[in-house]
C-alpha positions in Angstrom: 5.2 20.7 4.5 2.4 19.9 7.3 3.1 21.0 10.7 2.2 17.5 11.7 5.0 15.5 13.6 5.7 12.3 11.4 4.6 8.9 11.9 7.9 6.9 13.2 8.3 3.3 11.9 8.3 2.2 15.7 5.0 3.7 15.7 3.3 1.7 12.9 5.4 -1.5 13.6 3.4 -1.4 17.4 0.3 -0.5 15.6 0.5 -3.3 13.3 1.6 -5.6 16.0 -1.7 -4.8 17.5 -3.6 -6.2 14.2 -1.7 -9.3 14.6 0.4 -8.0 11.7 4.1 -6.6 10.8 6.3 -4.9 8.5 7.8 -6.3 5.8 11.2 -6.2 4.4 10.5 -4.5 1.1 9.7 -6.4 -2.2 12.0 -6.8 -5.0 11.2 -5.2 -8.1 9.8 -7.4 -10.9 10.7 -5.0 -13.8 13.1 -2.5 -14.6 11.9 0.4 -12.1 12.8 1.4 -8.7 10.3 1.0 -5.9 10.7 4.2 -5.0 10.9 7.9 -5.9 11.7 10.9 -3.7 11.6 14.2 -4.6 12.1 16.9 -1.6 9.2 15.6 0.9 7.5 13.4 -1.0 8.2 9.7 -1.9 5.8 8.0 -4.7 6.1 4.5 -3.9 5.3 2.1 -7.0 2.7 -0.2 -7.7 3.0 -3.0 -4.9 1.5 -6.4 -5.5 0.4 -9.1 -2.6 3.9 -10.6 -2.6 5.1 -12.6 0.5 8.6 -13.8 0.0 8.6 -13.2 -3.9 5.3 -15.1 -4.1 2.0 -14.0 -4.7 -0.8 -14.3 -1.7 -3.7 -14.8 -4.7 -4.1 -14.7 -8.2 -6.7 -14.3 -10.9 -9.2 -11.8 -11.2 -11.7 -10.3 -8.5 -14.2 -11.9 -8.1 -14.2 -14.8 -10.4 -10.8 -16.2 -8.7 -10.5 -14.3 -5.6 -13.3 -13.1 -3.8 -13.8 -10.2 -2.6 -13.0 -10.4 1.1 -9.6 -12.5 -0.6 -8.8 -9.1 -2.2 -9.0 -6.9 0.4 -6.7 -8.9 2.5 -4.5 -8.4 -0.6 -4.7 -4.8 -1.1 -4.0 -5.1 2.6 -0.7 -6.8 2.0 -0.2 -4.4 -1.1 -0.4 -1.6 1.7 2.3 -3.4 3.6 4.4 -3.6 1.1 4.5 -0.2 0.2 5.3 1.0 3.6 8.3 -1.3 3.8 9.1 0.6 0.6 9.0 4.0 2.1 10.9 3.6 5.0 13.4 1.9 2.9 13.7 5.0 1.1 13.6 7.5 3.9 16.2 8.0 6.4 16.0 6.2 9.8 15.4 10.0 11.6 12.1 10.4 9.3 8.4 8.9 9.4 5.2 9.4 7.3 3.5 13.0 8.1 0.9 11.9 5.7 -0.3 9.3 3.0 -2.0 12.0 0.0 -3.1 9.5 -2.3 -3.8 5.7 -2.7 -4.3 4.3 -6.3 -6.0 0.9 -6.3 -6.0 -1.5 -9.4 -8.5 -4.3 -9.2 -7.8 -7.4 -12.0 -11.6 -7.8 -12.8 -14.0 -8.9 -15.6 -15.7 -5.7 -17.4 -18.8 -5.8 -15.5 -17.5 -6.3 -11.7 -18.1 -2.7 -10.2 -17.1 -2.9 -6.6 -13.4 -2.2 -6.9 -14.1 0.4 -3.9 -14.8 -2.4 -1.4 -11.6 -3.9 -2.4 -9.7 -0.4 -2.0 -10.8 -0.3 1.1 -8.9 -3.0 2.4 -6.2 -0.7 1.9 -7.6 2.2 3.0 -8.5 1.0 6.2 -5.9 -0.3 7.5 -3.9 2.8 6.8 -6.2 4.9 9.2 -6.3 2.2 11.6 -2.4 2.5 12.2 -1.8 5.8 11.4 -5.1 8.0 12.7 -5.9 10.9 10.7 -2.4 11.1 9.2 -3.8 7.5 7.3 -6.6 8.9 5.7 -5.8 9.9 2.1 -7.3 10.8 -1.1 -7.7 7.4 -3.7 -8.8 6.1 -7.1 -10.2 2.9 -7.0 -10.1 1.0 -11.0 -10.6 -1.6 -12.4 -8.4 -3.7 -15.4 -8.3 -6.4 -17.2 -5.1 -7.7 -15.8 -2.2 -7.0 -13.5 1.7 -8.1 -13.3 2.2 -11.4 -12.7 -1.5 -12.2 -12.9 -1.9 -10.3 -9.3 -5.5 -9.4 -8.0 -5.0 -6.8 -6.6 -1.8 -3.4 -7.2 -1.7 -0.4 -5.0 0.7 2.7 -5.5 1.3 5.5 -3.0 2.1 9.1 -2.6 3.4 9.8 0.9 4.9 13.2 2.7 8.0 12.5 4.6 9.7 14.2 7.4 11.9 14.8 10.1 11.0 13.2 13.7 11.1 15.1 16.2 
């Protein structure tokens, strides 16, 4: 485990707050899966879709239906999502040390190529509310279609840990 003290929910609540922005309560699974999955100090959060209040922000593919600037806000949301998720799963005495990995999945025709930009919707705001501690390793792909027609699905590995 990093020797890095962990990222309180407070914390990212203020920092979204500052984006105009706040934490969700966590989405309800559409399938049979759970949203999350801890094992010792790690929690793998599952693919999260733009949902607000069971309904999706966009739909269609990038960037025949939503453009590109549309899908970044989703990925956005997606990110939003999955944090809600996490600190669902974690006790109220832990936070995030660190995000390790951010897969992206980008409902697109076979020749669209800039699933990156979209990604980093995501990305961004992660390292804009949680510093260095945001900045994570990612995949950034591109499919013919996602779960209930979303643009946009991101999944998450996260380290976990006590506060103070």
């Amino acid at each position: 485990m990093s020797q890095v003290s962990p990222i309180t929910r407070t914390h990212i609540e203020h920092e979204l707050a500052e984006l105009g922005l706040s934490l969700p309560n966590p989405a309800k699974p559409i399938a049979a899966y759970v949203p999350t999955v801890r094992s010792g100090n790690q929690v793998i959060v599952s693919g999260q879709i733009p949902v607000v209040d069971g309904k999706l922000i966009a739909e269609g593919l990038v960037p025949t239906d939503v453009t590109e600037e549309e899908a970044q806000r989703c990925a956005r949301r997606c990110v939003l999502n999955g944090l809600a998720a996490v600190f669902a799963e974690i006790g109220a005495d832990e936070g995030i040390v660190k995000v390790l990995k951010l897969g992206c999945f980008v409902a697109s025709p076979s020749d669209y190529g800039n699933h990156p930009f979209v990604a980093n919707g995501a990305s961004e705001l992660l390292a804009q509310v949680m510093g260095e501690a945001g900045r994570h390793a990612r995949a950034a792909v591109g499919c013919s279609s996602l779960p209930i027609n979303a643009p946009v699905e991101i999944e998450m590995l996260v380290e976990v840990g006590p506060v103070g």
